[in-house]
NUNU-589213 format. One line per 10 residues: their letters; for each residue x, y, z of N, C-alpha, C. Coordinates in nm, 2 decimals, decimal comma. Layout:
<rs>
a = X/Y/Z/X/Y/Z/X/Y/Z ~ ...
</rs>
This chain:
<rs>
xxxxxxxxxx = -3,78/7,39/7,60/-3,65/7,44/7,63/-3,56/7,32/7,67 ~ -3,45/7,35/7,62/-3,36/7,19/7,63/-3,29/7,25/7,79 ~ -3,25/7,15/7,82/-3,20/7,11/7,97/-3,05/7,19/7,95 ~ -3,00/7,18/7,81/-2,86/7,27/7,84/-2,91/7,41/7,85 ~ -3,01/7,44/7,74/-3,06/7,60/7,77/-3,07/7,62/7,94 ~ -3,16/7,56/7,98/-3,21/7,60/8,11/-3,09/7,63/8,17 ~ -2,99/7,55/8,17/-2,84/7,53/8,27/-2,82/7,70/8,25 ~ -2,78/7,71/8,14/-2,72/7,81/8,08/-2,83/7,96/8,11 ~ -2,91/7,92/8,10/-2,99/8,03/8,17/-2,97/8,07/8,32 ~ -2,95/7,92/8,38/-2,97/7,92/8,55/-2,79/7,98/8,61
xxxxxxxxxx = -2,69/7,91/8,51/-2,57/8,01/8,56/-2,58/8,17/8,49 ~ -2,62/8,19/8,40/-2,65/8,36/8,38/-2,72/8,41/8,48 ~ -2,83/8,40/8,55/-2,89/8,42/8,62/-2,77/8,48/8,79 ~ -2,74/8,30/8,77/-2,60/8,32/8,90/-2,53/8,45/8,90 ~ -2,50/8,43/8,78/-2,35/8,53/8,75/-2,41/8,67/8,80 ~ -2,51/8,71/8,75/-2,59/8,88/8,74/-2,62/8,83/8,89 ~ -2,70/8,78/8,98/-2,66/8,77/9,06/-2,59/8,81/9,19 ~ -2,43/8,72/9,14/-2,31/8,72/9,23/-2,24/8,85/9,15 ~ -2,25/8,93/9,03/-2,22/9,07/9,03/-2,24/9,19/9,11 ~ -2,38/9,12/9,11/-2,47/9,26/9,20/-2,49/9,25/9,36
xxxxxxxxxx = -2,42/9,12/9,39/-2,37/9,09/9,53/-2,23/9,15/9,57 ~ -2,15/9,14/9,46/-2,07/9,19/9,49/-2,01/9,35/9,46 ~ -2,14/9,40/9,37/-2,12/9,52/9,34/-2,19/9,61/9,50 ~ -2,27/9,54/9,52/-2,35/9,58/9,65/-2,29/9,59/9,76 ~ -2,20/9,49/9,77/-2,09/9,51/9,91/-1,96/9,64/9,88 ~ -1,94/9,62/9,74/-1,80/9,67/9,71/-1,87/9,85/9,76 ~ -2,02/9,87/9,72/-2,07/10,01/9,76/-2,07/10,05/9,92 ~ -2,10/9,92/9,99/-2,12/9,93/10,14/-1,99/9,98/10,17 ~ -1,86/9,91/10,12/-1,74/9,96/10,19/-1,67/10,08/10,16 ~ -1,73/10,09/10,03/-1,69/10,21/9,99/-1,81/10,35/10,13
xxxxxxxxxx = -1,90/10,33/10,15/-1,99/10,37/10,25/-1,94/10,44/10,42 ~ -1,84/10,30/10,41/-1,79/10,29/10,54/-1,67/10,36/10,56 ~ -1,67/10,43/10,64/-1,57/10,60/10,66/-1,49/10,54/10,78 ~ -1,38/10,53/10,77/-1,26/10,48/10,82/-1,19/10,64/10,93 ~ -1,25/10,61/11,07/-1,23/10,71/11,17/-1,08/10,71/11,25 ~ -0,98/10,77/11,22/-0,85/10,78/11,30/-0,86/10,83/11,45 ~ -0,79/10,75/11,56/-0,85/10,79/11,67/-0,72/10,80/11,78 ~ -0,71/10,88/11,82/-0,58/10,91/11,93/-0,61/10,87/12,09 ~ -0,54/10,75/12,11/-0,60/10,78/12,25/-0,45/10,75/12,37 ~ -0,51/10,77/12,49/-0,36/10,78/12,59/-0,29/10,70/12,55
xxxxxxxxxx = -0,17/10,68/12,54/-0,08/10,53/12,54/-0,01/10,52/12,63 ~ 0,00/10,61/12,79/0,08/10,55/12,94/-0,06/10,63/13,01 ~ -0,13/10,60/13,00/-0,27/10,62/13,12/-0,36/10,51/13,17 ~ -0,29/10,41/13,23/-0,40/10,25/13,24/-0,47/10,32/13,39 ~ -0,57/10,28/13,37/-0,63/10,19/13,36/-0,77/10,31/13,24 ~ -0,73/10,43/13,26/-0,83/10,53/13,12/-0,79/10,48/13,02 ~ -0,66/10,46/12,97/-0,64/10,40/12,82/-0,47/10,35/12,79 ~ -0,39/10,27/12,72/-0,29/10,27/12,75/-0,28/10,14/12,60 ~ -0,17/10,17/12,55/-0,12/10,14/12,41/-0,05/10,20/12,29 ~ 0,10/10,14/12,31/0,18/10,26/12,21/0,15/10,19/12,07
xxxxxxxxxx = 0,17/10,32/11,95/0,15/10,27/11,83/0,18/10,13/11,81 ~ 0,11/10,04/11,71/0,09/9,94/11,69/0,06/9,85/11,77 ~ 0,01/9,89/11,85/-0,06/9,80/12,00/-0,19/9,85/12,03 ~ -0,29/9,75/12,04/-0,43/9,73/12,04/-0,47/9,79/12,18 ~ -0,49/9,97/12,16/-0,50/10,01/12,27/-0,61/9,97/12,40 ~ -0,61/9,97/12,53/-0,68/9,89/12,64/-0,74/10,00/12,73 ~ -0,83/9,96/12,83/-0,80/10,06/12,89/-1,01/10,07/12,86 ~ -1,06/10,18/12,97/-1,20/10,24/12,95/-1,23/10,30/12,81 ~ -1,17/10,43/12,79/-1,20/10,46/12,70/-1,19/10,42/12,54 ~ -1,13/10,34/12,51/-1,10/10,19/12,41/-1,24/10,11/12,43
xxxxxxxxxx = -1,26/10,08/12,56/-1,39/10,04/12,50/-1,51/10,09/12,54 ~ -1,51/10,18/12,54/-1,66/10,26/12,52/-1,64/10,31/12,37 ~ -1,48/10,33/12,34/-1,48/10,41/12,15/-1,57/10,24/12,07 ~ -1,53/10,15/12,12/-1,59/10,02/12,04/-1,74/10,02/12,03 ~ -1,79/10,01/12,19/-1,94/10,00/12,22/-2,00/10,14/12,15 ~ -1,91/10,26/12,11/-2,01/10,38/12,02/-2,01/10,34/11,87 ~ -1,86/10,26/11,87/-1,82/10,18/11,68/-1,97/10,09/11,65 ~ -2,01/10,02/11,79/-2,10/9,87/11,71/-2,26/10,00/11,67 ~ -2,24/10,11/11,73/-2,37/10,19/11,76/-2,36/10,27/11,61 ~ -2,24/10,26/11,55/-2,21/10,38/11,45/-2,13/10,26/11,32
xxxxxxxxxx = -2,23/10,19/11,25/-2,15/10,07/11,14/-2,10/10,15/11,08 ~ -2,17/10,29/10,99/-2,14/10,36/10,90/-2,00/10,42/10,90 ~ -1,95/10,37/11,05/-1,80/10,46/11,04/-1,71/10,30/11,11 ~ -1,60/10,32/11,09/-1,49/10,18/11,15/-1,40/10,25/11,19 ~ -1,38/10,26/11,32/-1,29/10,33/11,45/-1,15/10,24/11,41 ~ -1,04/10,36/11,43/-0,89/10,27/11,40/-0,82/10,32/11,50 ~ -0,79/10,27/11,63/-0,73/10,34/11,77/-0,56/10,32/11,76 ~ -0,53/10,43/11,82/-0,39/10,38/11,82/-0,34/10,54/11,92 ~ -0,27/10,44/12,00/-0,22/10,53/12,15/-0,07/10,63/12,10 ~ -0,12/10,73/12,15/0,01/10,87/12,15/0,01/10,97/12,23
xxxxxxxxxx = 0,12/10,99/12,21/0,17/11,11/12,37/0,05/11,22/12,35 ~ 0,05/11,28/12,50/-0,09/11,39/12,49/-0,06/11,48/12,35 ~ 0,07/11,56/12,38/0,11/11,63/12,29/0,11/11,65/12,11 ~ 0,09/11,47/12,09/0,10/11,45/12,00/-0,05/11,40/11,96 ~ -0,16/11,43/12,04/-0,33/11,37/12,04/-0,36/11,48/12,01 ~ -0,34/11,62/12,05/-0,41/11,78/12,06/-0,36/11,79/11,91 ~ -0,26/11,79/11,90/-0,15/11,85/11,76/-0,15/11,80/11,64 ~ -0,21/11,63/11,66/-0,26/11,57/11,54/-0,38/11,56/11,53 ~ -0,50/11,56/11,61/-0,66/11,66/11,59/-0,64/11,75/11,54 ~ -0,58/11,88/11,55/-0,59/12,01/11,55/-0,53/12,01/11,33
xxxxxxxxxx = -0,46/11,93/11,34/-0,41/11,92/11,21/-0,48/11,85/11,10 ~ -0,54/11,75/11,15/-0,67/11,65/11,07/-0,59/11,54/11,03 ~ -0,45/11,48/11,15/-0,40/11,35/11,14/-0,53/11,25/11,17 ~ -0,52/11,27/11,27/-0,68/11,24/11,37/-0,82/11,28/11,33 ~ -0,92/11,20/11,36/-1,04/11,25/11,37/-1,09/11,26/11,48 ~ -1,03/11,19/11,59/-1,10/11,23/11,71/-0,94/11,13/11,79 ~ -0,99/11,24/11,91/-0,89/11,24/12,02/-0,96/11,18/12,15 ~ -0,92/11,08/12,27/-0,95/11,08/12,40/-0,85/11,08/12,47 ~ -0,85/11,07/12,63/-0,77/11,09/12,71/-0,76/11,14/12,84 ~ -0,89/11,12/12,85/-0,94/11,23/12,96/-0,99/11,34/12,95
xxxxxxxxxx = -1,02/11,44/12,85/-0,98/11,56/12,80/-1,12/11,65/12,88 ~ -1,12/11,74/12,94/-1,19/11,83/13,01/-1,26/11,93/12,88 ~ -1,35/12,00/12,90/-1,43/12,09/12,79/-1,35/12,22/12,83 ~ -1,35/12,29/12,73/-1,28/12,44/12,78/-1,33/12,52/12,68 ~ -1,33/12,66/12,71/-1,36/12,75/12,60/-1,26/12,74/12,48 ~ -1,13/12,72/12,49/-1,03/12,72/12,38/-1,07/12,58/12,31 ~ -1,11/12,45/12,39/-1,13/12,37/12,31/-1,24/12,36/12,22 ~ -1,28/12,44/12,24/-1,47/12,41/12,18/-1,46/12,52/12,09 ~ -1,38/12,61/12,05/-1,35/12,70/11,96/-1,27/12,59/11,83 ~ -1,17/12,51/11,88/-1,09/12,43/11,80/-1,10/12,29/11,75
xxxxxxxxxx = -1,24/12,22/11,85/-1,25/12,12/11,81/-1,40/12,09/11,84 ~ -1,47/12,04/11,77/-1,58/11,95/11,78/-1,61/11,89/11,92 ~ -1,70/11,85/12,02/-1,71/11,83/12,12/-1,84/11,80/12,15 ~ -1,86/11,60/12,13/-2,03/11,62/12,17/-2,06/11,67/12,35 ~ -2,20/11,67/12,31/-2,25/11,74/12,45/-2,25/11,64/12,56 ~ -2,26/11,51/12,54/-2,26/11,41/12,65/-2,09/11,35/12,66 ~ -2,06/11,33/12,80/-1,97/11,30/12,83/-1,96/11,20/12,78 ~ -1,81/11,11/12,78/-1,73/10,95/12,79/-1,69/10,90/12,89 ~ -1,69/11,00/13,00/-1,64/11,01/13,16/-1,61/11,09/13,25 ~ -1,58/11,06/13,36/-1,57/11,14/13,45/-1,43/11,17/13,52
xxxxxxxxxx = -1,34/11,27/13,57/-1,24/11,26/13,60/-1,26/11,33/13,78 ~ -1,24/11,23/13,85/-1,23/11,23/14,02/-1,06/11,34/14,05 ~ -1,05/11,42/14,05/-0,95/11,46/14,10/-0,94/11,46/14,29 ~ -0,82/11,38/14,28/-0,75/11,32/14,48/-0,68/11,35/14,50 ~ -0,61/11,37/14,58/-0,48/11,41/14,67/-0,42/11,28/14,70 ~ -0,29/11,27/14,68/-0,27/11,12/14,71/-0,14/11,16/14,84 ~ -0,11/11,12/14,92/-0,01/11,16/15,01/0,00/11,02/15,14 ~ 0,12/11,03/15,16/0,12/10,94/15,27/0,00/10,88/15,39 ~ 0,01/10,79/15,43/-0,14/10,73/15,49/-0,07/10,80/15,60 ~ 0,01/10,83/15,68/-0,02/10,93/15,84/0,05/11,08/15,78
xxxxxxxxxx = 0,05/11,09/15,71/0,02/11,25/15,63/-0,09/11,32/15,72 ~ -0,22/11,29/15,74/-0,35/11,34/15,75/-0,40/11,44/15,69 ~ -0,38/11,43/15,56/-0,44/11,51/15,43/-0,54/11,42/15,42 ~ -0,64/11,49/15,39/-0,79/11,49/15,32/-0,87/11,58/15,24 ~ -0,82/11,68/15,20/-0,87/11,78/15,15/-0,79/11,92/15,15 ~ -0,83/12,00/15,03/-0,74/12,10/15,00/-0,67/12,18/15,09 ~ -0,78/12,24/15,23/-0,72/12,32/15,33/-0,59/12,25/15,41 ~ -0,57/12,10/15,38/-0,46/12,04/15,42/-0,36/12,10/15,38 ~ -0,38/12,09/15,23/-0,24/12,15/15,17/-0,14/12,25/15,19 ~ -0,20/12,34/15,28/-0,16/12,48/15,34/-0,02/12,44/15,39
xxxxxxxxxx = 0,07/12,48/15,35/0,22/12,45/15,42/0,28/12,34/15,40 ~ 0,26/12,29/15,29/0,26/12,19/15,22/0,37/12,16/15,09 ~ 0,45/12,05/15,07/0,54/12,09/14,93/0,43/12,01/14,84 ~ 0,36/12,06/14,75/0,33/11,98/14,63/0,41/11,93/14,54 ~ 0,35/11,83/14,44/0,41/11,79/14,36/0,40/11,86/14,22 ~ 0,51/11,97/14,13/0,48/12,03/14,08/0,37/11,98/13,95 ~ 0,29/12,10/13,92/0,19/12,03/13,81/0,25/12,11/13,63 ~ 0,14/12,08/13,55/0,15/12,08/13,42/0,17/12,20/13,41 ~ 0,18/12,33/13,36/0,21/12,48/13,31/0,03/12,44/13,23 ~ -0,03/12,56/13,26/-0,14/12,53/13,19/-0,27/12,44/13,19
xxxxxxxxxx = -0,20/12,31/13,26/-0,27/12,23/13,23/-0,41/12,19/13,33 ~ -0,51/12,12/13,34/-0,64/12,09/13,39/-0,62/12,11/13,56 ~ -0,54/12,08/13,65/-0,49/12,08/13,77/-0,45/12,22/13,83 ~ -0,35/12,26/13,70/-0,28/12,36/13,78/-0,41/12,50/13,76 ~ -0,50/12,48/13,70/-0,66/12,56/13,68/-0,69/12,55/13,76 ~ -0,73/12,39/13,80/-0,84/12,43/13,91/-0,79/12,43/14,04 ~ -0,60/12,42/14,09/-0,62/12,47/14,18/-0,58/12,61/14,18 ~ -0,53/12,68/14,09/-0,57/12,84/14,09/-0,68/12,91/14,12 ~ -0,81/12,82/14,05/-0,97/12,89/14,07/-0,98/12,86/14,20 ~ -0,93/12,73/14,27/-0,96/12,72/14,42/-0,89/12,77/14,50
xxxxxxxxxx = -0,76/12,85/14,49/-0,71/12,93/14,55/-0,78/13,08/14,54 ~ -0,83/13,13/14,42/-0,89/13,24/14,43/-1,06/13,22/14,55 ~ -1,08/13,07/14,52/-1,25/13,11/14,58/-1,20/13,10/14,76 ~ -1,09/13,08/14,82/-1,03/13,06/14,93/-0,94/13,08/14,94 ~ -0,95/13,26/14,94/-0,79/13,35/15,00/-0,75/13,30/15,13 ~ -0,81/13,26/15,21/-0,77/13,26/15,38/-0,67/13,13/15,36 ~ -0,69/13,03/15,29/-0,56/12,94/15,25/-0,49/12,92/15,16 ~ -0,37/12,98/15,16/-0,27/12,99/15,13/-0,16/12,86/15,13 ~ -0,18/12,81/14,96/-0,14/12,71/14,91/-0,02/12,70/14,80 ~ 0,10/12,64/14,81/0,18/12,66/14,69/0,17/12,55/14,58
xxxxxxxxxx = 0,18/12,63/14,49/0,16/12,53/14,35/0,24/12,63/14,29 ~ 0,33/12,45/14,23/0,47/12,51/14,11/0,40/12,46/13,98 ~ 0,45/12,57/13,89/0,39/12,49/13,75/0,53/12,44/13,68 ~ 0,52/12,33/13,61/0,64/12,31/13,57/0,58/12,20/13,44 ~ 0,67/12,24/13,30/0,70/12,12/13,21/0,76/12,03/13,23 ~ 0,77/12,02/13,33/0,94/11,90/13,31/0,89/11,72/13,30 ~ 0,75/11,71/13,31/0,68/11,58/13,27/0,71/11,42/13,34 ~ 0,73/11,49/13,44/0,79/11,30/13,52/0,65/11,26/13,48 ~ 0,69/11,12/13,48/0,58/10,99/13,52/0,52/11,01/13,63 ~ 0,40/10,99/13,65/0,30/11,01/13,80/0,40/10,89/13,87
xxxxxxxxxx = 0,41/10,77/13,81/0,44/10,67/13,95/0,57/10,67/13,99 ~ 0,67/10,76/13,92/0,80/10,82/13,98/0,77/10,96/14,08 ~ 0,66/11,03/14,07/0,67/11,11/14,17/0,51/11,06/14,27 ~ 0,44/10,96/14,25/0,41/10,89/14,39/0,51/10,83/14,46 ~ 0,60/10,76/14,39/0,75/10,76/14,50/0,77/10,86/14,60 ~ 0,79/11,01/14,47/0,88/11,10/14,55/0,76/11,14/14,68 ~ 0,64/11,12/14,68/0,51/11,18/14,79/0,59/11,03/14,91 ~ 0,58/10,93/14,88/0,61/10,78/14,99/0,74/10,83/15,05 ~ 0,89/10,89/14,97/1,01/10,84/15,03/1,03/11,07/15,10 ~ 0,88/11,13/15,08/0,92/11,23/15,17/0,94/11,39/15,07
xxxxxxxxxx = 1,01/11,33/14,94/1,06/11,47/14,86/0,91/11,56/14,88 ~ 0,79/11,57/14,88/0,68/11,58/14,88/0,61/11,53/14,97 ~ 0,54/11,66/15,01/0,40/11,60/15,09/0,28/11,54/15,01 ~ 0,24/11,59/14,87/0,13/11,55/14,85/0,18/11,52/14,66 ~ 0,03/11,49/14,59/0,02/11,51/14,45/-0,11/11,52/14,42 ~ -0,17/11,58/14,35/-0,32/11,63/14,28/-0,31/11,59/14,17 ~ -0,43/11,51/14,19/-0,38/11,46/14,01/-0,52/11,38/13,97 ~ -0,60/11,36/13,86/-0,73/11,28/13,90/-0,70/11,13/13,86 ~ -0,79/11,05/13,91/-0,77/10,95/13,99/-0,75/10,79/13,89 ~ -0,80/10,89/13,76/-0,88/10,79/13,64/-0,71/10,76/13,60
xxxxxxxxxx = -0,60/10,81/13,60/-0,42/10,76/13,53/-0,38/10,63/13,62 ~ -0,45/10,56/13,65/-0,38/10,42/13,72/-0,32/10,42/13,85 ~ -0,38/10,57/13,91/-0,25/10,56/14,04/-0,29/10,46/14,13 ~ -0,39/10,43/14,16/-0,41/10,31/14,31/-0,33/10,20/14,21 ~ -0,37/10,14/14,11/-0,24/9,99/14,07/-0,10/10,04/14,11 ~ -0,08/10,14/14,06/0,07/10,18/14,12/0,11/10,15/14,22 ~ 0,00/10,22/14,35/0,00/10,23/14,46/0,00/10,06/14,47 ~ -0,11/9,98/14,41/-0,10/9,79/14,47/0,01/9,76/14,45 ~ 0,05/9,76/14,30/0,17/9,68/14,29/0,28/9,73/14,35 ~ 0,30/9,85/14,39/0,44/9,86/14,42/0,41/9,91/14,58
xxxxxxxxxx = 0,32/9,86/14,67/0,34/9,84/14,79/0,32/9,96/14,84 ~ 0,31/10,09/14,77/0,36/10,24/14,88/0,27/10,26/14,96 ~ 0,29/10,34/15,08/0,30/10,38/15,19/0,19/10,52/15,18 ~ 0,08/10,53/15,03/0,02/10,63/15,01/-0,13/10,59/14,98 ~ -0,18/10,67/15,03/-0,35/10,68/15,01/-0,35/10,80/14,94 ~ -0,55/10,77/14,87/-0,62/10,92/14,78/-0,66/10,93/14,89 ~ -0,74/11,06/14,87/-0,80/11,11/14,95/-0,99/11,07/14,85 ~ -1,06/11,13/14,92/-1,21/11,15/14,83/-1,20/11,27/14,74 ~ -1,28/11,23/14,61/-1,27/11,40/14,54/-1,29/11,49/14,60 ~ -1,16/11,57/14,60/-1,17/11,69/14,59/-1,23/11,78/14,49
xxxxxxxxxx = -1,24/11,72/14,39/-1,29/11,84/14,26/-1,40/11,71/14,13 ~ -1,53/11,73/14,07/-1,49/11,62/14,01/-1,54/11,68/13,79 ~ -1,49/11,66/13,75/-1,48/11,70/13,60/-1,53/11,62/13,51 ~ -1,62/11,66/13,40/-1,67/11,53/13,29/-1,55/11,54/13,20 ~ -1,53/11,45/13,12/-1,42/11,44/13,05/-1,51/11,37/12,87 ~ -1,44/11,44/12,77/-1,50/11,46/12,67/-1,41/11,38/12,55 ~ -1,50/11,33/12,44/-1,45/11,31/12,32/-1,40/11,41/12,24 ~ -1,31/11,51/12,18/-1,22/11,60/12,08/-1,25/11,55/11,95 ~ -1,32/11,59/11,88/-1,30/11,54/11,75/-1,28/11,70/11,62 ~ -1,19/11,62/11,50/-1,13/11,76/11,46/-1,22/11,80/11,38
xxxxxxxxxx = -1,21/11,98/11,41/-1,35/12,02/11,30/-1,34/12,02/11,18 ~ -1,47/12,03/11,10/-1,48/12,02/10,95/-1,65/11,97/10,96 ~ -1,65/11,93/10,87/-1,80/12,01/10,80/-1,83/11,82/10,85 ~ -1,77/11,75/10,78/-1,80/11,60/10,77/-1,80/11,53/10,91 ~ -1,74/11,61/10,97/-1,73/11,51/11,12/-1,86/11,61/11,22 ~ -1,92/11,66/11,15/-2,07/11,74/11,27/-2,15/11,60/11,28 ~ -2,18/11,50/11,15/-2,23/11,40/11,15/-2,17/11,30/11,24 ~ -2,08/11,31/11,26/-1,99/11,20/11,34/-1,96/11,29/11,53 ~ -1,99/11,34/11,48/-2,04/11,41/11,62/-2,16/11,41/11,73 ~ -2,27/11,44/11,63/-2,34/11,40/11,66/-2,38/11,27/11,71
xxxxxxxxxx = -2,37/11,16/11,61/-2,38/11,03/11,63/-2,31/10,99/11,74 ~ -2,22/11,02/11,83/-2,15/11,02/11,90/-2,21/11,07/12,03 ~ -2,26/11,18/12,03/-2,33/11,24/12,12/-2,45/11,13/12,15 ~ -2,50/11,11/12,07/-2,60/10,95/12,10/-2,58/10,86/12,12 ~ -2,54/10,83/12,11/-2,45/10,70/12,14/-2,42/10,72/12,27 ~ -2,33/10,81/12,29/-2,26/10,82/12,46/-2,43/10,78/12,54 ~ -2,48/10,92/12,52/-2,68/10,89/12,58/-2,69/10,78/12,63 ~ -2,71/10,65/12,52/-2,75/10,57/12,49/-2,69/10,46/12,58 ~ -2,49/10,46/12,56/-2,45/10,39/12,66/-2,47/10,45/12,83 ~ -2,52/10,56/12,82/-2,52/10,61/13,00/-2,63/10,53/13,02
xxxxxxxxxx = -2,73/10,51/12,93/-2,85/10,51/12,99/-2,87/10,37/12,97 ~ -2,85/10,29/12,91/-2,84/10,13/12,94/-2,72/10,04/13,01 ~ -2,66/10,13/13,10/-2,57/10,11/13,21/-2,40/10,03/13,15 ~ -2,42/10,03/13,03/-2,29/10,04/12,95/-2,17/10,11/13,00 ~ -2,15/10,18/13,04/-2,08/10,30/13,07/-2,02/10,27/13,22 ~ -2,16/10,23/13,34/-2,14/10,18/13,47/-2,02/10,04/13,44 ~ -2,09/9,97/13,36/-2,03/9,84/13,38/-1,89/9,85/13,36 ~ -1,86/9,92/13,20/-1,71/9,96/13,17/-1,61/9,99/13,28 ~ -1,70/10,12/13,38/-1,62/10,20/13,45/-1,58/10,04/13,61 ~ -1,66/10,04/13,61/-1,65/9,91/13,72/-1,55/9,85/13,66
xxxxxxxxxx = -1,55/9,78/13,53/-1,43/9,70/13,53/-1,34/9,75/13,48 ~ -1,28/9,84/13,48/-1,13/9,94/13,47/-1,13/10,03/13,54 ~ -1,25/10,07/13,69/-1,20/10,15/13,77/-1,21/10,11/13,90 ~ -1,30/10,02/13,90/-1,35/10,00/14,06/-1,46/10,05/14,09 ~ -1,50/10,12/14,02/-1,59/10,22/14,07/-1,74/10,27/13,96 ~ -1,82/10,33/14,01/-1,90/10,38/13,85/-1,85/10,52/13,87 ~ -1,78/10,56/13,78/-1,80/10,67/13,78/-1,92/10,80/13,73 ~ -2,01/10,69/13,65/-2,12/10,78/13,61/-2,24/10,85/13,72 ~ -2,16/10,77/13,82/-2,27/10,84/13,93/-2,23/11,01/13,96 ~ -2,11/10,99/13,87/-2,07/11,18/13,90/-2,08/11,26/13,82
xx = -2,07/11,16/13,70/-2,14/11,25/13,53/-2,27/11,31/13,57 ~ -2,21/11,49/13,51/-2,32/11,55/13,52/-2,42/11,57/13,43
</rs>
């Protein structure tokens, strides 16, 4: 065999090769399922990032630490109003939604929901430090800060008004949607005695940076908080895998570490 044959044999070789190398990857990406993901964009220290900003925050990175657990899929986060997280799940803008989100009968009819949590939600009373609130029977005679129509708070303190008729508590429901750290103002400068609200929306930074004159209290109530993902046949798999994954980070202290460094705290000591 002459030395140019051989050449000529040894780049054929190359070429079939570097085809099948690159036929091989061009399959892998075609493989890799491209996941849309909604998460808070004004909730720091749980999550916080408006469209086209690399959302921050706990739940951002535990969605990463379940991404490195899940190659088969490539997580693409990007922060939106709650309104617009439930409404673009529910429509299949989204594949999956976070935010805090509580398990409900209505939700688990409408969306996909693994069985292991992403977190925990501490709900506190936040109220002036010589207030001497600590707990719900305080609130008795009390102006609250009104809550959501519907929403996670203004539930449980209705269930907790029903399981304690002897105190008699007011709660307004209202849409009207202020900012939490415009109405921790209104609890410091007096409009209010108190606010119920859980603990995971950034209110103690509020409370550091801007000096106020307010303490939480200890949980009053405490809630796991779930991944939403929208239904369909193709995301049970992606559900699942998710469900393990969470496991997996509870149980190699992944989850502890996260919560420590965006809460202060572990919250998994409350995950039930």
């Amino acid at each position: 065999m002459t030395s140019m044959s051989s050449i000529s044999r040894r780049g054929l070789g190359l070429a079939v090769a570097g085809v099948a190398i690159a036929f091989a990857t061009a399959s892998f990406a075609e493989d890799v399922r491209t996941i849309k993901i909604a998460t808070a964009a004004e909730s720091k220290p749980l999550s916080w990032g408006a469209i086209g900003v690399e959302p921050q925050g706990y739940e951002p990175d535990v969605l990463k630490a379940i991404n490195a657990k899940l190659p088969q899929y490539k997580f693409v986060m990007e922060g939106a109003a709650d309104i617009a997280q439930e409404t673009g799940l529910a429509t299949g803008k989204y594949d999956i939604a976070t935010g805090g989100y509580y398990r409900a009968p209505a939700r688990e009819k409408q969306f996909l929901i693994p069985e292991a949590p992403i977190g925990a939600s501490l709900i506190k009373i936040y109220s002036r430090k010589d207030s001497g609130i600590k707990e719900m029977k305080d609130l008795v005679g009390k102006k609250i800060v009104p809550v959501t129509a519907g929403g996670g708070i203004y539930k449980f303190a209705t269930a907790w008004q029903e399981k304690n008729p002897d105190y008699k508590i007011e709660i307004t429901a209202s849409s009207a949607g202020i900012p939490y750290p415009d109405r921790l103002k209104e609890v410091e400068n007096g409009k209010y005695d108190a606010l119920v609200l859980p603990s995971n929306l950034g209110e103690q930074t509020v409370i550091d940076q801007q000096k106020l004159n307010v303490q939480a209290s200890e949980p009053v109530a405490i809630n796991n908080t779930f991944v939403l993902i929208h239904r369909s046949e193709e995301n049970k798999a992606l559900a699942d895998g998710i469900d393990k994954a969470l496991k997996e980070l509870k149980a190699d202290g992944t989850l502890a570490k996260l919560s420590q460094k965006w809460f202060g705290e572990d919250i998994t000591t409350y995950m039930k």
